[in-house]
N, C-alpha and C positions, 0 to 999 in steps of 0.2 A: 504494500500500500504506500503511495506515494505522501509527502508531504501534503500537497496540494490537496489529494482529497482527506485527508485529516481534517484540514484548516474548514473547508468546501459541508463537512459536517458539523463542525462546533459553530459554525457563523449561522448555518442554517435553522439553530438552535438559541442563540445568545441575539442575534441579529447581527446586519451586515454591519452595520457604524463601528461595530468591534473589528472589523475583519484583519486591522492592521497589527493591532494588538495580539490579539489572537494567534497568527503568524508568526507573532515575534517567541510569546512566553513559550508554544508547540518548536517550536526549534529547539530553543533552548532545553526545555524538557527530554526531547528526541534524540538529538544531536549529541547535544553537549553530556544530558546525564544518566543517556543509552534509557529511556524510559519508555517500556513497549507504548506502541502509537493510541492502543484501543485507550491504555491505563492514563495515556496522555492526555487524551480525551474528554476522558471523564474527572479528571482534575482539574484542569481547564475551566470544564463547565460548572465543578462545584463552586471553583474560586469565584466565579461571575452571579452565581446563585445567592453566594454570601454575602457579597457587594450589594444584593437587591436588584441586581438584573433579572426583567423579565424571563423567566426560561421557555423559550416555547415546547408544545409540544412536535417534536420530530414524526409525524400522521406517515406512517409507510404502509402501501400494498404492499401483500407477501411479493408480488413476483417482482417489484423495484425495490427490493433489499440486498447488499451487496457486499455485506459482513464489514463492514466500516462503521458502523454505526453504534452509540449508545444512547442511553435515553429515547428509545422509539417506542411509540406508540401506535397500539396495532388494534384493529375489531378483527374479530375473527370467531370462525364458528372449532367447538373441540369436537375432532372425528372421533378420535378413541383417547383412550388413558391406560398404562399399563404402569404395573409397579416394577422402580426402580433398585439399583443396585450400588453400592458404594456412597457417593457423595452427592448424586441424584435419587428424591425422595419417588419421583414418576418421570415417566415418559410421556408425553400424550403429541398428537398428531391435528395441526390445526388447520383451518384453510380459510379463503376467500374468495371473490370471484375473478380474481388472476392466477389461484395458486395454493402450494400446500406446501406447508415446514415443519420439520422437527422440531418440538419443544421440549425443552429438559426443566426439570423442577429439581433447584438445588436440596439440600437438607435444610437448610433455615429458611428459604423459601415461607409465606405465609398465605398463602391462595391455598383457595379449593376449587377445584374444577369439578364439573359434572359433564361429560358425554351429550352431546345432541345440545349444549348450550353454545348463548353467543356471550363473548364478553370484552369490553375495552380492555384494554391489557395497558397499561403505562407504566413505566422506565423498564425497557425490555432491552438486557443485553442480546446482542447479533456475534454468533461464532464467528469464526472467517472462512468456515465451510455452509455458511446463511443458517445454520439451525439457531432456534430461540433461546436465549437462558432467563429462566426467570428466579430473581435472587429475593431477599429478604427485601430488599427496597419497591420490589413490585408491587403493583396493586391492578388486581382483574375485578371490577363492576358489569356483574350481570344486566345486559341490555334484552327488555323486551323485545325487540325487533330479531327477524332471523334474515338470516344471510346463504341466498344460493352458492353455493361451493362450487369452482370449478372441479370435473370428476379427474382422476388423474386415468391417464390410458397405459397399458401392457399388451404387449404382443411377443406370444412364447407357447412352448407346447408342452401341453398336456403331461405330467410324467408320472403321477399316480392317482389314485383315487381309494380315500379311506375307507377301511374298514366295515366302520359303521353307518357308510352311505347304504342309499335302497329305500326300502319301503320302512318306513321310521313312524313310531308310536308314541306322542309325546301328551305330556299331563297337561288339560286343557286349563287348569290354574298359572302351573306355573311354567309350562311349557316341557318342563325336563323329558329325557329318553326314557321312556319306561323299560324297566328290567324284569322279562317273566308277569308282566298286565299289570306293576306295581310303580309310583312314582317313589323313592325316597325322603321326600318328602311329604307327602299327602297320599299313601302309601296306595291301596288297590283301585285303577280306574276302572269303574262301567265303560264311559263312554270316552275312548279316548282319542284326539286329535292326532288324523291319518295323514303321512306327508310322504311325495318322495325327495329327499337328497341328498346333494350329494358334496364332501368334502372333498376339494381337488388341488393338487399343486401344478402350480404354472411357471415355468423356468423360460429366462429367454438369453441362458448363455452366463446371463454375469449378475441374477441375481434370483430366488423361489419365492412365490409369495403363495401361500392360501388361503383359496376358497371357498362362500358356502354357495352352492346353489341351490337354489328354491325349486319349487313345480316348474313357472311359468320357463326358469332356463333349461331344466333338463326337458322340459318337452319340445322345447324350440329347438335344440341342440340331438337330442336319440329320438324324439315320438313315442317316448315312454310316457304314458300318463297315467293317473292314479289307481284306476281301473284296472289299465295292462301287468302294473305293478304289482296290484292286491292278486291278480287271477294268477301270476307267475310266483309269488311268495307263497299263496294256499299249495301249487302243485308240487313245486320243488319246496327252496325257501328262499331266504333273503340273500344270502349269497349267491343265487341264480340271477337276482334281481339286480345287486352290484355289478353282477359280469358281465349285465346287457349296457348298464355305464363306461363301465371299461373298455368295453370293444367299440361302441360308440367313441368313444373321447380319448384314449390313450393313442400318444404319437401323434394326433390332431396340433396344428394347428389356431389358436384365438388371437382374437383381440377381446381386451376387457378393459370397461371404463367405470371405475369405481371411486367410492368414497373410502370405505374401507373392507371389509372381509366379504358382504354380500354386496357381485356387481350391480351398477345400474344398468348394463348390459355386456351381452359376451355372445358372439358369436365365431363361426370361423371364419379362417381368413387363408390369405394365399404372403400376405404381407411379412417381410423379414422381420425375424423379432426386434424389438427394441427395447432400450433400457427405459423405465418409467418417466413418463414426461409427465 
């Protein structure tokens, strides 16, 4: 990272009438007292904070982020949230209608997030590989309003198909697989909700992700429907019903455009794979 876009980020923040100033103390910091540029940055803008200079907020779409930056300001909706390891208390995965980023939640960190929310995010460190950090100084405010997400696209083929895909029996409360007509949870179903899908990996070379498919993809993709499903599980069983996914779908070719684990669509394709855009 150059000087210049250093400077180009604290002035976009403090305002330009500093811009000379600004210049001067990031040199000095940079140059003279070897001070990484992000750390420069951010001390810069505290000293000007302290003085009673307005701080603006730095408002960035994900996809005009460009790991230079501190103090950003971001809405964004949370795709998913996974727990974290070491010095990250979670993971979670956010988007907007340009784009999608990795977000890390340090340990002192002071946010809660919840899945399918939107929320302002303000002073959001940027890694210099664009993922988000969000430290003890953040602060996310749940916005009523939602936010269409761009979906992110994959193109890769097919390389297995789990186990427990096929004709699937889940407890109509709480959804779960039933084991032997019982949920563990809310233990023996009468009537229980009849699904086919199917758990799939899709490689495109340089990276695996998986996922879930519903009725509407596996019918669109094999012409297996619920019906053909339950009639081939009564004769044989559910491992018959898996094989007809497998022969279907393995070594196949997709494209898939998703938000996160279930596509917003997937079909086949002829198309070279590509790394996730």
């Amino acid at each position: 990272m150059s000087l210049d876009k250093v400077v180009k980020h604290v002035v976009s923040v403090v305002g330009e009438e500093y811009e000379e100033r600004v210049r001067t103390i990031l040199k000095t910091l940079i140059e003279e007292f070897r001070i990484p540029e992000k750390e420069a940055a951010a001390t810069v803008i505290k000293k000007f904070k302290e003085e009673g200079v307005q701080i603006k907020d730095a408002t960035k779409k994900i996809a005009d982020i460009d790991g230079s930056e501190t103090n950003v300001t971001i809405v964004a909706k949370v795709l998913s949230i996974s727990k974290g390891k070491g010095k990250a208390k979670a993971f979670a995965r956010v988007g907007d209608d340009t784009g999608h980023a990795r977000m890390i939640l340090t340990s002192n960190a002071e946010v809660e997030l919840e899945a399918g929310k939107v929320y302002r995010f303000k002073n959001v460190m940027v890694n210099e590989d664009g993922s988000l950090l969000v430290t003890k100084n953040t602060t996310a405010r749940e916005l009523e309003e939602d936010i269409e997400v761009k979906p992110l696209t994959m193109i890769g083929v097919v390389v297995s198909v789990a186990k427990n895909s096929g004709h699937v029996l889940r407890c109509p409360e709480c959804g779960t697989p039933l084991k032997g007509g019982a949920c563990t949870e809310h233990g023996k179903v009468e009537e229980p909700v009849e699904r086919v899908e199917a758990r799939v990996v899709v490689d495109n070379g340089r990276v695996a992700r998986r996922f879930t498919l519903l009725p509407e993809h596996i019918e669109a993709l094999t012409g297996l429907t619920l019906e053909k499903a339950r009639e081939i599980k009564n004769k044989f069983d559910n491992e018959a019903v898996r094989q007809v996914i497998i022969d279907s779908l393995i070594g196949k070719y997709v494209r898939v455009e998703y938000l996160n684990r279930v596509p917003q669509s997937i079909e086949f394709t002829t198309e070279i794979p590509t790394e996730v855009v």
